[in-house]
N, C-alpha and C positions, 0 to 999 in steps of 0.2 A: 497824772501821768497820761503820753497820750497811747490813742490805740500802737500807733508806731513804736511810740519805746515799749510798751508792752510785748509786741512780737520779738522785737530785738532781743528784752528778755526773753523769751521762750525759744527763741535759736539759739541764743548763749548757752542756754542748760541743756543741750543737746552734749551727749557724752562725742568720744570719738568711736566713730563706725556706726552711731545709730543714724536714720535716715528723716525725714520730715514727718513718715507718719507716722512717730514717737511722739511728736508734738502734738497730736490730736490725741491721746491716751491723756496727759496731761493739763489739759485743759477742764477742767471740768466746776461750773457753778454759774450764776447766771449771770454773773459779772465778766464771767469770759467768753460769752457768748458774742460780742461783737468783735470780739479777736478772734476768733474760730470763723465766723463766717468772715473775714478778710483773709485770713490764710487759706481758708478752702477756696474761694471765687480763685482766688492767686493759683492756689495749686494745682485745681483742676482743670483751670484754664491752660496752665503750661503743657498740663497732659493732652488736652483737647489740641493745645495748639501743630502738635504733632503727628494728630489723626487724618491729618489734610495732606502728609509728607515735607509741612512745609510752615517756618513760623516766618511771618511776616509782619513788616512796622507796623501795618494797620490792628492786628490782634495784638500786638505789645502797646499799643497804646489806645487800645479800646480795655485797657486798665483802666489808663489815667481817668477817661471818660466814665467810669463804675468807682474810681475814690479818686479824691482829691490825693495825690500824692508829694509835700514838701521836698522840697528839691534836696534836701539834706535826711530826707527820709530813704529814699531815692537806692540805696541801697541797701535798704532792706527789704524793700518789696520785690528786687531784681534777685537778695540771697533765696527767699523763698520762693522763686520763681525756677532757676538753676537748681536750688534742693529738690524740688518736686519732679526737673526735669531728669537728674542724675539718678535720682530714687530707685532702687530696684525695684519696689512696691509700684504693682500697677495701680493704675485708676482705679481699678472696681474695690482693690483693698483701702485705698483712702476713702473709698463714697460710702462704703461699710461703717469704716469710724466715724465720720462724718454724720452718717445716720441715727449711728448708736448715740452719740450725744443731745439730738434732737427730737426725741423720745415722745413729749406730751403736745397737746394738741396747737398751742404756739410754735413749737418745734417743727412742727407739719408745716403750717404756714414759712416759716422760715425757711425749710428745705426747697419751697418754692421759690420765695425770694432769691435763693440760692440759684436755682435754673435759671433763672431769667437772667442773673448777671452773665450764665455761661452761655447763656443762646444772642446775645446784646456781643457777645467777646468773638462767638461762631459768624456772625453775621459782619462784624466789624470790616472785612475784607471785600464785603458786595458777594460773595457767594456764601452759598450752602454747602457744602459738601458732601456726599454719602456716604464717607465714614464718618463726617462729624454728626450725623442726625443717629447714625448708631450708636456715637459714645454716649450722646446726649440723652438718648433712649435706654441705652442699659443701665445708666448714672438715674435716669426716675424710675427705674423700677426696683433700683436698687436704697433709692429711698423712699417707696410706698407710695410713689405717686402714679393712679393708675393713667390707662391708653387716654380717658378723656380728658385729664389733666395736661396731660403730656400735647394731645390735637389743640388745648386751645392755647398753651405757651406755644406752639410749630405756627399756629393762625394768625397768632400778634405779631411775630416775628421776622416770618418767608415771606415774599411778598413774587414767590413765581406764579402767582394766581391770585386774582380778587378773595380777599380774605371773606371767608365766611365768617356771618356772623353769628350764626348757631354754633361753629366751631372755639369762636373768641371766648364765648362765656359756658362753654364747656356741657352745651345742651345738646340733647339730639333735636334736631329739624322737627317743629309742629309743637313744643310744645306750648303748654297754655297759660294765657298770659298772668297772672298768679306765679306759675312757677320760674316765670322769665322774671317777672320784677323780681319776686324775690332771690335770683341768682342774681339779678345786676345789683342790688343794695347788697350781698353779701362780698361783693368781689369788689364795690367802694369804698366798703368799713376795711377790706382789707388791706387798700392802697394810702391810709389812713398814715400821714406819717409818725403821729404818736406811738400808733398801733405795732408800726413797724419796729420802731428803735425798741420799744417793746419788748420786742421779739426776737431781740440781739441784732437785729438790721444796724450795721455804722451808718453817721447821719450820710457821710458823703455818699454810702449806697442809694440811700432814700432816694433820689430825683430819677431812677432807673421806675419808680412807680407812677412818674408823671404822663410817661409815654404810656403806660398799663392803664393808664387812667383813662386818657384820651381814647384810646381801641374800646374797652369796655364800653364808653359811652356813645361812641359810636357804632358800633353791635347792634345799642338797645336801643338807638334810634330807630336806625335799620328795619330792624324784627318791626318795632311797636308802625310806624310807618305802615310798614307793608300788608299790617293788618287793618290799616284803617280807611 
């Protein structure tokens, strides 16, 4: 079955009057971890996409570009998109559930995985927004991802300044170089695509870590260069 008819099922079993974040209570094992992070990227994108005042073609289809979507899938991804957007449940009450499901230390990993499709969906329009970097920001700390996590998904992503590269790999400025390699080998194992699928990542999310991949390793050029 695929992840698509799987969500289809999980909106079908939806009673009437309950809202989409019913569907994130029931999901639960680690088989439905790849149907959970494609419902959340979908849902919280819709909600994001409203923090700007305004949804536009390019954030609807900086989906397509984060899952491969079959043209006869096509609405399913659009009902979860309109559930999310009709939802009484704010964002923070979906990023909660969301979290709660994502509990052990892959789960962590994964909630990242998470950010990035939604800052790859913020950026899809050529701008950044000030309220989309606020939803984006209370959505990591509402999944335990601290301020330094958070500077170096903003670093990979904005591009209203030469990205730093102490920001990319989530170091502060100076440190030594020991502690740099070993953050860039940990931040390579993690764009790993075995790793990821792993980790509940769907395969069609996986190439959102190609570009992660690319800025990381250019980071660590960067730094090691400049010390040489």
């Amino acid at each position: 079955m695929s992840i698509w008819s799987r969500i289809a099922d999980a909106l079908s079993a939806l009673t009437s009057g309950e809202g989409l974040a019913a569907v994130f209570d029931r999901l639960r094992g680690p088989r439905e971890r790849s149907v959970l992070f494609t419902i959340a990227v979908i849902a919280l994108g819709a909600k994001m996409a409203k923090a700007d005042g305004q949804v536009t073609r390019d954030e609807v289809s900086a989906f397509r570009q984060v899952f491969h979507i079959p043209p006869q899938e096509e609405v399913n991804a659009a009902r979860v998109f309109n559930l999310a957007r009709q939802d009484v449940a704010g964002f923070e009450e979906y990023a909660r559930r969301i979290a709660g499901m994502f509990r052990d230390e892959a789960g962590a990993m994964t909630l990242r995985d998470l950010m990035e499709g939604l800052f790859h969906i913020a950026l899809a329009d050529g701008q950044y927004h000030p309220n989309e970097d606020d939803f984006l920001h209370r959505v990591a700390l509402i999944f335990g991802l601290g301020d330094r996590d958070f500077r170096a998904l903003r670093a990979r992503f904005v591009q209203d300044a030469k990205p730093d590269p102490w920001g990319v790999l989530g170091l502060e400025p100076g440190a030594d170089a020991a502690t740099v390699k070993a953050r860039w080998r940990q931040l390579v194992r993690e764009c790993h695509p075995d790793g990821m699928i792993a980790r509940g990542v769907p395969e069609e999310a996986v190439r959102l870590a190609e570009k992660r991949l690319i800025a990381i390793n250019r980071a660590y050029e960067e730094i090691s260069e400049g010390r040489a």
